[in-house]
N, C-alpha and C positions, 0 to 999 in steps of 0.2 A: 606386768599388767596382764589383768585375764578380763576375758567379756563372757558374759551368759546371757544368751538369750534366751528370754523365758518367752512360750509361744502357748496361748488359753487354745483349743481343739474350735474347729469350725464348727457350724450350725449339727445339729443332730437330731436322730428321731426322737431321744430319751436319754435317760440316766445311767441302764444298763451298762452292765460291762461290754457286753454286746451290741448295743444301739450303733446301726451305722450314722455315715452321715446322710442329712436329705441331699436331695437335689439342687440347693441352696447349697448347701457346706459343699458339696464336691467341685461344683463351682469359685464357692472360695477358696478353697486347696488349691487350685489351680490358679487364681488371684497371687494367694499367699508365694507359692511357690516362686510365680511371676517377680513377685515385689522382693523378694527374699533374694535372685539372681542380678535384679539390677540394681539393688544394691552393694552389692560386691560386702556383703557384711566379711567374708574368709571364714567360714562356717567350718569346722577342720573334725567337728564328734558331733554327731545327734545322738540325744537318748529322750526317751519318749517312756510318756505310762502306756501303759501294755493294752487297754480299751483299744475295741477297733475304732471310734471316731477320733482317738489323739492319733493313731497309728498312720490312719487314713488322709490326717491335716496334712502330714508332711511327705508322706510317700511321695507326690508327683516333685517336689522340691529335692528327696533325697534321690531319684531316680536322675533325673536332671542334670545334681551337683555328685553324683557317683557316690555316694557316700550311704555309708547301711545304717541301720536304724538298731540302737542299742536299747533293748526292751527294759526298764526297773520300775516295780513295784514301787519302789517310795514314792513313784511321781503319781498312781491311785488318787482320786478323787478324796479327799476327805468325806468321810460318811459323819453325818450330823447324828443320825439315828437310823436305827434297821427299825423303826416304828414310824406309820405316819404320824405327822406332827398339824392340828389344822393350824398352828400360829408357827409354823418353822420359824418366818422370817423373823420375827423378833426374836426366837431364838436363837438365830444365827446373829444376829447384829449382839445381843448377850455375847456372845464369845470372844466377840473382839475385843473388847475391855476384862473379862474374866474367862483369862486364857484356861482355866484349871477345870471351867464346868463341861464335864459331858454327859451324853443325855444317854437316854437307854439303847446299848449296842454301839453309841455311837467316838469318837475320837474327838480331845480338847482339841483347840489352839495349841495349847503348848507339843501334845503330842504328834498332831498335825506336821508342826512347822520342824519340829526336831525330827523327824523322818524325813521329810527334806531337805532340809541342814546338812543329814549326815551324807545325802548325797552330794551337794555343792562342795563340801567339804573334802568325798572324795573327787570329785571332777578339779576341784585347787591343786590336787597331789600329782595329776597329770600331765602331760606333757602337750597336750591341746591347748592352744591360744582363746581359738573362739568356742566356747558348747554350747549348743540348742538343745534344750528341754520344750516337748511338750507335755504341756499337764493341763490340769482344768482350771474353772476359774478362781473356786474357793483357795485350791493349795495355790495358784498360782499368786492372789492376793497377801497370801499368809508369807511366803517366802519375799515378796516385794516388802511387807512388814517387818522383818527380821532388818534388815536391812534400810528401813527408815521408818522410825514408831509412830508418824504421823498417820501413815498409810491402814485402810480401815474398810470399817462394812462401805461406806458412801463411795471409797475408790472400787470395790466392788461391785458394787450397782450399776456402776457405771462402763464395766468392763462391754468389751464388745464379743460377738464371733465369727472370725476368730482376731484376736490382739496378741499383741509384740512388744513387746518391753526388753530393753538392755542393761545392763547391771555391769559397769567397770569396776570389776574389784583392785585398783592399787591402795595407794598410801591411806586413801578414803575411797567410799563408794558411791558411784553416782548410778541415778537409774535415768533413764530418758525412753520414755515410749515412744514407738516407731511407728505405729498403725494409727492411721489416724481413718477410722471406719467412713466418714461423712466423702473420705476422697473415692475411696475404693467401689 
């Protein structure tokens, strides 16, 4: 049996790749970090998208639990479009039923979720128990997706920052969210 923790980035100034966290998110890092220690999850690999506000969620958690932070690209924000869009959101909610449409500059569903696939995929081949991923919200949706086809734009919507979700991969996969924002 393997667990993945999938962890969405605290609050942020912006979208950038560079956008730190606000004053808010540094505080939830420190939240997270907090919640993430007592409960004794055995966190044994973190790897994180390389954005300084995913970087940033866990740092006080990885400093804490002595464990380094492994940077990969697949876990990038999904890009909808390098064009502003004024109706994004419907066209983000489009995506989730017609995983194949992308918009200009921008990454499917299907391409999305298979770039982080192939990382879960290597993280299975490993000899780690527990990994913590952080990523954003959209990929973080899209990989809870793979994983159970119910899962959608509305579970998206609804996402908090920052949020926790668990993923036991044995015989079947269950997922169970851990963050329940309204406590914290």
């Amino acid at each position: 049996m393997k667990k993945i923790i999938v962890i969405r980035h605290c609050s942020a100034t912006g979208q950038k790749r560079d956008a730190e966290l606000t004053t808010d998110g540094k505080d939830q890092a420190n939240t997270l970090a907090t919640f993430l220690l007592e409960n004794h999850l055995q966190i044994d690999h973190i790897i994180s998208s390389p954005f300084v506000r995913a970087i940033d969620s866990i740092r006080p958690y990885a400093l804490q639990a002595n464990l380094s932070i492994q940077e990969d690209e697949r876990l990038t924000e999904r890009i909808l479009s390098n064009v502003p869009m004024d109706d994004w959101m419907q066209k983000l909610e489009s995506t989730f039923t017609n995983i194949d449409i992308a918009f200009s500059g921008g990454e499917s569903t299907k391409q999305a979720t298979d770039r982080a696939i192939s990382l879960i995929q290597d993280v299975l081949q490993l000899n780690h128990t527990t990994t913590l991923l952080v990523t954003h919200g959209n990929l973080l949706t899209l990989i809870l997706k793979h994983f159970d086809h119910t899962i959608g734009f509305n579970e998206w919507r609804t996402l908090t920052d920052p949020d926790i979700y668990e993923i036991t991969i044995d015989e079947q996969c269950i997922i169970k969210r851990l963050w329940e924002a309204s406590s914290k």
